[in-house]
Residue frames as a rotation matrix with the C-alpha (Angstrom) as fourth column:
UNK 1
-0.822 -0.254 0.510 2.05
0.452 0.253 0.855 3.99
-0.347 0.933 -0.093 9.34
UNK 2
-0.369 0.697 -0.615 -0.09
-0.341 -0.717 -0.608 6.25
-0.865 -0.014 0.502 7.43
UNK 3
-0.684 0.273 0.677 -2.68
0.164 0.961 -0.221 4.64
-0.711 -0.040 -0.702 5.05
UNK 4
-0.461 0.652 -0.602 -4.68
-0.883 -0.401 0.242 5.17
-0.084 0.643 0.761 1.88
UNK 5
-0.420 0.410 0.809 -7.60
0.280 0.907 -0.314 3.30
-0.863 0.095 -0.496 1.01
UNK 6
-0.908 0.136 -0.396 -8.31
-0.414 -0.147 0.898 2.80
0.064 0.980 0.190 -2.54
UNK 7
-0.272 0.960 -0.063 -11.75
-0.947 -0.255 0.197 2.22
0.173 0.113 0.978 -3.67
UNK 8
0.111 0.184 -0.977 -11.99
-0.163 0.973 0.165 -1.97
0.980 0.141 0.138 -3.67
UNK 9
-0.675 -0.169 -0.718 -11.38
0.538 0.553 -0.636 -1.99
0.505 -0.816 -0.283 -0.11
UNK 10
-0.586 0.806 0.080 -14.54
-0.507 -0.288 -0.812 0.33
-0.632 -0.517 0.578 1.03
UNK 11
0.236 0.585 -0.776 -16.67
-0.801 0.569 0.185 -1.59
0.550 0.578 0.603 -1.41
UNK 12
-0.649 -0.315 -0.693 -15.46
-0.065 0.930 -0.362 -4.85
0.758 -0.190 -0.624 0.21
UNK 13
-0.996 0.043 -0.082 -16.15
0.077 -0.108 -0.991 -3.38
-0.052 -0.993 0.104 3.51
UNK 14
-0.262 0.937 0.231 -19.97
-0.874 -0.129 -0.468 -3.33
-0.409 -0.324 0.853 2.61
UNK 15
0.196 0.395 -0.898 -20.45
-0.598 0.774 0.210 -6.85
0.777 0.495 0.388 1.28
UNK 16
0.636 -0.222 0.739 -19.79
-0.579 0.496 0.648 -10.26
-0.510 -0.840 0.187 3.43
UNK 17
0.863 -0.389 -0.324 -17.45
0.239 0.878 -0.415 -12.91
0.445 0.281 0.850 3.22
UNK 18
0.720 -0.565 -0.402 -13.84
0.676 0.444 0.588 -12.98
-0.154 -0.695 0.702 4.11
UNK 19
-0.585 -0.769 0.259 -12.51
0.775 -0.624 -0.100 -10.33
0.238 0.142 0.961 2.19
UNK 20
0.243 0.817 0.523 -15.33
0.353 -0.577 0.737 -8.19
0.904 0.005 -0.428 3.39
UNK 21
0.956 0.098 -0.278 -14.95
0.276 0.038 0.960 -9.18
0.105 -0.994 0.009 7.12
UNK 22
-0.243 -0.936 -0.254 -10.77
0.876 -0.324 0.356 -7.98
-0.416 -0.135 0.899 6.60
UNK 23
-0.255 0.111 0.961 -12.16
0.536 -0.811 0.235 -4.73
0.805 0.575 0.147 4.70
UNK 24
0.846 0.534 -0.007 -14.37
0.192 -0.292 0.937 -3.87
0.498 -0.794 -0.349 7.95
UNK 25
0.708 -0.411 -0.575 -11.14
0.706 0.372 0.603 -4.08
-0.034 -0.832 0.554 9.87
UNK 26
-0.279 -0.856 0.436 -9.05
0.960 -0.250 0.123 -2.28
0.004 0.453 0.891 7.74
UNK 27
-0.124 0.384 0.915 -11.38
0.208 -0.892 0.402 0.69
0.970 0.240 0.031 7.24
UNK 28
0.822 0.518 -0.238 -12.64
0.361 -0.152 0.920 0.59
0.440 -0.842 -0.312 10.69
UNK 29
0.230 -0.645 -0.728 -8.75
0.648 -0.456 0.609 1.99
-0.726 -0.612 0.313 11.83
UNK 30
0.649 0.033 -0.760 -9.08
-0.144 -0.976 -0.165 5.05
-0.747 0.216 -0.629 9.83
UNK 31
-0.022 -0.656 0.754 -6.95
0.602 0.594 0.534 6.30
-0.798 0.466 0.382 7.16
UNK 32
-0.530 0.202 -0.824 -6.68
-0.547 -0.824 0.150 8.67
-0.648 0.530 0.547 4.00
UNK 33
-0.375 0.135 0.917 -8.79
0.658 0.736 0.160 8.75
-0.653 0.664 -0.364 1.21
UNK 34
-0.926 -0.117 -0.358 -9.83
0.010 -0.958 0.286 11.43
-0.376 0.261 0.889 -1.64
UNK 35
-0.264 0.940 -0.218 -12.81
-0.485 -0.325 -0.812 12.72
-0.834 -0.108 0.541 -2.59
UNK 36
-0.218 -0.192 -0.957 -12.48
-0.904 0.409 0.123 10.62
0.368 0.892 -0.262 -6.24
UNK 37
-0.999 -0.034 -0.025 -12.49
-0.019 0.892 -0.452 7.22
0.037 -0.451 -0.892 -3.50
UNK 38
-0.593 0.767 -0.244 -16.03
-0.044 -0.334 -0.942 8.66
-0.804 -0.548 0.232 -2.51
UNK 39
-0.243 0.322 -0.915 -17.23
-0.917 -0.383 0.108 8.92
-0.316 0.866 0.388 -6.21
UNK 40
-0.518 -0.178 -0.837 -16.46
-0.726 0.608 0.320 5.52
0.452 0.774 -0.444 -6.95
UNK 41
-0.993 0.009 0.118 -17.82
-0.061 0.811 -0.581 4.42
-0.101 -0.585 -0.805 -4.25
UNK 42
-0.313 0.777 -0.546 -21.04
-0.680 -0.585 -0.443 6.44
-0.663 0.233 0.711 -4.68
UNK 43
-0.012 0.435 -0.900 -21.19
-0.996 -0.088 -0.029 5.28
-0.092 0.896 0.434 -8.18
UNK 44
-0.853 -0.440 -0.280 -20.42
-0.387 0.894 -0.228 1.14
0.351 -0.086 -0.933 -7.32
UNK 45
-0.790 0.613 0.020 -22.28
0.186 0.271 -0.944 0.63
-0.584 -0.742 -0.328 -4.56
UNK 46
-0.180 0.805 -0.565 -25.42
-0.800 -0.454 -0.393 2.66
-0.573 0.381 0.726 -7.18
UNK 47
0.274 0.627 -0.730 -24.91
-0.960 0.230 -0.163 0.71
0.066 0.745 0.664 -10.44
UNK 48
-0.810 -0.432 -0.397 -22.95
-0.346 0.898 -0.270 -2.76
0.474 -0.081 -0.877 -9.53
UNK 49
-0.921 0.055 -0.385 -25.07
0.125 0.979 -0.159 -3.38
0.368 -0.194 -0.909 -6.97
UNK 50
-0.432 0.726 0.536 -27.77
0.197 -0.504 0.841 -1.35
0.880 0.469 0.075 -7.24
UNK 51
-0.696 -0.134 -0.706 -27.86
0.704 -0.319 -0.634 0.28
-0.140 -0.938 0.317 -3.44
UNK 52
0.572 0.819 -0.038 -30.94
0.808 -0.555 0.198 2.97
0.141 -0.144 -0.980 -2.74
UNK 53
0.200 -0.395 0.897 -29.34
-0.020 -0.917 -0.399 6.82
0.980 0.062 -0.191 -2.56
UNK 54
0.788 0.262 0.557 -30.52
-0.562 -0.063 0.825 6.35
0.251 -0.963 0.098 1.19
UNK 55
0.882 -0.460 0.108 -27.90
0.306 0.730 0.611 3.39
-0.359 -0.505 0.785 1.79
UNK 56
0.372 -0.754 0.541 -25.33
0.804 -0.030 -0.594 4.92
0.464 0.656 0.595 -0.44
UNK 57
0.196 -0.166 0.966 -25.42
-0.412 -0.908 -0.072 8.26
0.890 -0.384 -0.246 1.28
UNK 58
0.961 -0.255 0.106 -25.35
0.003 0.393 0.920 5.79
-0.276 -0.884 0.378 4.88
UNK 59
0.561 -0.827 0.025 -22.27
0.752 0.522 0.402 3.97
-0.345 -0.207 0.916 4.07
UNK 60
-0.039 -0.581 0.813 -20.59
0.391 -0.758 -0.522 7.25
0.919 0.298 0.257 2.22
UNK 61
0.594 -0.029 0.804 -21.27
-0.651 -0.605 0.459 9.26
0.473 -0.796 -0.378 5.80
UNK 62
0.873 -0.387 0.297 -19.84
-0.132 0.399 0.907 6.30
-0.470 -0.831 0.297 8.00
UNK 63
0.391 -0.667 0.635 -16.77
0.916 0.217 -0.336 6.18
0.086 0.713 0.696 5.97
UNK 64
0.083 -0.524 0.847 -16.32
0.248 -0.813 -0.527 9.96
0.965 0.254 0.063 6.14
UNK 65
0.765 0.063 0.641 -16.88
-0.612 -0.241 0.753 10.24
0.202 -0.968 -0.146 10.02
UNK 66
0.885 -0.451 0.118 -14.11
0.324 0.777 0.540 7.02
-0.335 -0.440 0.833 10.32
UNK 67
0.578 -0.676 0.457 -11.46
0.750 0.220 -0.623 8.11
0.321 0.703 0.635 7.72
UNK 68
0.063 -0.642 -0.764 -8.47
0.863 -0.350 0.365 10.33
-0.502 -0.682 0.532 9.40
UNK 69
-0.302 -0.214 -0.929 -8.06
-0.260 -0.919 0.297 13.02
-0.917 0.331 0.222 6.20
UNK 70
0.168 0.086 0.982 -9.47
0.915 0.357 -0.188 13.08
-0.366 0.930 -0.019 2.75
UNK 71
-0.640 -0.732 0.236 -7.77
0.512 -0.176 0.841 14.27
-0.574 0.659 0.487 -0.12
UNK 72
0.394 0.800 -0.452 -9.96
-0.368 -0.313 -0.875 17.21
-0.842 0.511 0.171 -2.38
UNK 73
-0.144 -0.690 0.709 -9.22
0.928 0.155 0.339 16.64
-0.344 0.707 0.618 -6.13
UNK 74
0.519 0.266 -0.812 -7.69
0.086 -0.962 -0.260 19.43
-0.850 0.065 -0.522 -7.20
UNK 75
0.925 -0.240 -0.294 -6.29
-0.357 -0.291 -0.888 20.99
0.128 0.926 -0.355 -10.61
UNK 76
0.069 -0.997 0.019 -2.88
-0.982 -0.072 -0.173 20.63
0.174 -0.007 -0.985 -9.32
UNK 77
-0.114 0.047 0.992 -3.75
-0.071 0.996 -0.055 16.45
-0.991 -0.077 -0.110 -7.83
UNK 78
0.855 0.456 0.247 -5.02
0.142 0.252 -0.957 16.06
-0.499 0.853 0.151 -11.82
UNK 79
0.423 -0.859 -0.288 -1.29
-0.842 -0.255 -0.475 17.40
0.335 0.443 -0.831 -13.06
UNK 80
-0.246 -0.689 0.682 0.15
-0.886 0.445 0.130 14.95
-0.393 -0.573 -0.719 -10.82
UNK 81
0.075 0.186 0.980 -1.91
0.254 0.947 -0.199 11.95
-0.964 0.264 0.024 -11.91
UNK 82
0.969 0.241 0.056 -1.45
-0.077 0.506 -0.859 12.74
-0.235 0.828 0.509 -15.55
UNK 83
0.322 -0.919 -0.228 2.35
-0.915 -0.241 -0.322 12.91
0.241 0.312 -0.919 -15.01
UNK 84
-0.116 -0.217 0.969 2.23
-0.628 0.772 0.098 9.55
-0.769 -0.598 -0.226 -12.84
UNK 85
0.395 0.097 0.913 0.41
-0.187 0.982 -0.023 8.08
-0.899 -0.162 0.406 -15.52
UNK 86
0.854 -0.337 -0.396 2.49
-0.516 -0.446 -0.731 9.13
0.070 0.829 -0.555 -18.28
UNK 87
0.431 -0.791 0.434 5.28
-0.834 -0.533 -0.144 7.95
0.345 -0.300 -0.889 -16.35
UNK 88
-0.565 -0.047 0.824 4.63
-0.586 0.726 -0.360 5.00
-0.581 -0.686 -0.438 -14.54
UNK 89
-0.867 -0.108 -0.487 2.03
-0.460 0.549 0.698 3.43
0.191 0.829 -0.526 -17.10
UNK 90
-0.800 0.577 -0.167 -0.85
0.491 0.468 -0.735 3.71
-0.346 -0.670 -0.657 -14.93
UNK 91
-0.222 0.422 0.879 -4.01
0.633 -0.623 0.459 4.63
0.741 0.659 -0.128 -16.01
UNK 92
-0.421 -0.152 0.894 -5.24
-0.028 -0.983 -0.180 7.97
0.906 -0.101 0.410 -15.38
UNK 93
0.718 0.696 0.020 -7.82
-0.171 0.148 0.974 6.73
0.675 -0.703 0.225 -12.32
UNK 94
0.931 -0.112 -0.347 -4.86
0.334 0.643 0.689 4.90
0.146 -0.758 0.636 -10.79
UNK 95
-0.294 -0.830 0.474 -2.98
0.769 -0.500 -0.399 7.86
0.568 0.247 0.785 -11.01
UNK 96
0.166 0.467 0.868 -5.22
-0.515 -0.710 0.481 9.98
0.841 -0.527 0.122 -9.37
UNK 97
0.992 0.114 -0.050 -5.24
0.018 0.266 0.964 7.77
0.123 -0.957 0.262 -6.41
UNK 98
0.091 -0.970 -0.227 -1.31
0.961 0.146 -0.236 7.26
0.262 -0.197 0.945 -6.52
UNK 99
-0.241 -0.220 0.945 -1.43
0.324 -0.936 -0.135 11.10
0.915 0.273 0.297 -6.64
UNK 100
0.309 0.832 0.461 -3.83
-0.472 -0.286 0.834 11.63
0.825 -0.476 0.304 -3.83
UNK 101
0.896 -0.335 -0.293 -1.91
0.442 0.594 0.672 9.12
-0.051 -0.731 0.680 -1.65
UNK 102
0.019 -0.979 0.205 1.18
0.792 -0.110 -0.601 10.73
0.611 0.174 0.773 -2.35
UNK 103
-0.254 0.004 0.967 -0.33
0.028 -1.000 0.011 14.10
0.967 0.030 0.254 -1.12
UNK 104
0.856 0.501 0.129 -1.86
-0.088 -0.104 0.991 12.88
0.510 -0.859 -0.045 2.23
UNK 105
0.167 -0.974 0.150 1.58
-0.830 -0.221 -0.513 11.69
0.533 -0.039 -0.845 2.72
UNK 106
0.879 0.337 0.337 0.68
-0.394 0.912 0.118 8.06
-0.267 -0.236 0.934 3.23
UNK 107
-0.331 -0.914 0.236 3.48
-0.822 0.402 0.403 5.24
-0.463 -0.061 -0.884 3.27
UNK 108
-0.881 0.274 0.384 1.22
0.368 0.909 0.195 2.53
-0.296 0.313 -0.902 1.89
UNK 109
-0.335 0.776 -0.535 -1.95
-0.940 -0.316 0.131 2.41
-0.067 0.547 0.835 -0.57
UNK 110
-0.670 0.079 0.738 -4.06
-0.155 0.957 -0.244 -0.70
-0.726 -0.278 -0.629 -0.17
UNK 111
0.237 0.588 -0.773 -5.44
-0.902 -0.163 -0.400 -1.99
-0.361 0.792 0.492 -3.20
UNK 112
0.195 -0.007 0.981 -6.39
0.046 0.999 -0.003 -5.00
-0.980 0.046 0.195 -4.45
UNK 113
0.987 0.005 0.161 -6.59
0.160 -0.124 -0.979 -3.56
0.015 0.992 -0.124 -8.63
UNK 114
0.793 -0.595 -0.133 -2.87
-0.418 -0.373 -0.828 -2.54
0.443 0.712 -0.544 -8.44
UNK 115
0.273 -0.718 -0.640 0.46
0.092 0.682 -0.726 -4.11
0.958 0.139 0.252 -8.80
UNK 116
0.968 -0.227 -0.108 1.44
0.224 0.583 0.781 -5.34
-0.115 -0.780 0.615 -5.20
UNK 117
0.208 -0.948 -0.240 5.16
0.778 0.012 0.628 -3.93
-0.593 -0.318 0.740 -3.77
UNK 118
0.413 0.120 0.903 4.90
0.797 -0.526 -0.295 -1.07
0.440 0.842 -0.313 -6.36
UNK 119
0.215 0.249 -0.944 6.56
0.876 -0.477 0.073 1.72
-0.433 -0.843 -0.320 -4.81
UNK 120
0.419 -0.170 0.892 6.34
0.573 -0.713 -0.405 5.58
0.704 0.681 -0.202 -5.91
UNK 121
-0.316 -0.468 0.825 9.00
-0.553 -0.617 -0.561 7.45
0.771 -0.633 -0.064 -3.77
UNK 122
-0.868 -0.181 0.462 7.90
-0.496 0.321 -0.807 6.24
-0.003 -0.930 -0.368 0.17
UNK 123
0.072 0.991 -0.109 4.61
-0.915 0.022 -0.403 5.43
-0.398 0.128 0.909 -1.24
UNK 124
-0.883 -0.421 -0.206 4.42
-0.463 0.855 0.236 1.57
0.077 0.304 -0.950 -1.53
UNK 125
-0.032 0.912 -0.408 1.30
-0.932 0.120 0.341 -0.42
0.360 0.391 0.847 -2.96
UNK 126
-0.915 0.038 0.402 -0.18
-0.143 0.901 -0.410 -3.71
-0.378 -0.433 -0.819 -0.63
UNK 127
0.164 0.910 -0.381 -2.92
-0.538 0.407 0.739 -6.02
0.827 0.083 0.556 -1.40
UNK 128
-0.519 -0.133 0.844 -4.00
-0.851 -0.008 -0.524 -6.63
0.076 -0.991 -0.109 1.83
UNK 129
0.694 0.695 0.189 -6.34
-0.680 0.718 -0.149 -9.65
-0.239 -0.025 0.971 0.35
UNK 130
-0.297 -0.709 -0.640 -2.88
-0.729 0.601 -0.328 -11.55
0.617 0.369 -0.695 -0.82
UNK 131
-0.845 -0.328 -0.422 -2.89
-0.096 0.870 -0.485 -15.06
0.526 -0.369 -0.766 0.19
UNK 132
-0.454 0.839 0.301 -6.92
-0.701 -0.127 -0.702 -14.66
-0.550 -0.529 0.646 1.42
UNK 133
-0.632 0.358 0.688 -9.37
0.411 0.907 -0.094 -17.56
-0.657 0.223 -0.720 0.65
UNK 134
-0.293 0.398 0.869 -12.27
0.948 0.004 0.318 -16.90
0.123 0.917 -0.379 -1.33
UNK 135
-0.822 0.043 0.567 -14.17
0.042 -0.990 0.136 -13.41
0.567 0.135 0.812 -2.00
């Protein structure tokens, strides 16, 4: 089964608790992700929780040395996500990533921000934190 990871589940993967310690797992067997995942993470990890460049640039390398293929954004991924979300009612961000999973040619997109069983063409959306205790 081939695998996107949306942004909320590498962010998990650097905090603790239980949905942290299933993020670690999840990331830790590889997977797709685009270069837009990497931004957000960049920019989270900076102003949420206010991470040093030094630790941001760590956990952005160990992420890119684990993940299986990432996804550039191009001109032609940006058509796609504004047709998805035109289409589908997503916004443009969570179009890009639907897009970007579509293109690695992933069967599943884990994400905790979007709609659970969702499926675009073979592409089908899981929250892998369903039915998890606390955060």
């Amino acid at each position: 089964m081939t695998v996107f990871l949306d942004t909320n589940i590498l962010v998990y993967a650097q905090q603790s608790g239980a949905k942290a310690e299933m993020a670690k797992r999840i990331v830790a067997e590889g997977g797709a992700i685009s270069v837009q995942v990497l931004n957000e993470m960049a920019n989270v990890l900076r102003r949420r929780f206010g991470r040093e460049w030094r630790e941001v640039e760590e956990a952005l390398n160990d992420v890119i040395a684990i993940v299986d293929r990432i996804v550039p954004v191009t001109l032609e991924l940006h058509r796609t996500a504004r047709d998805l979300a035109r289409d589908h009612g997503l916004s443009f961000y969570g179009g890009l990533i639907v897009a970007a999973a579509l293109e690695a040619g992933c069967e599943t997109l884990l994400s905790e921000d979007m709609q659970h069983g969702r499926a675009f063409g073979g592409l089908v959306i899981r929250n892998p934190f369903l039915g998890e205790g606390s955060a």
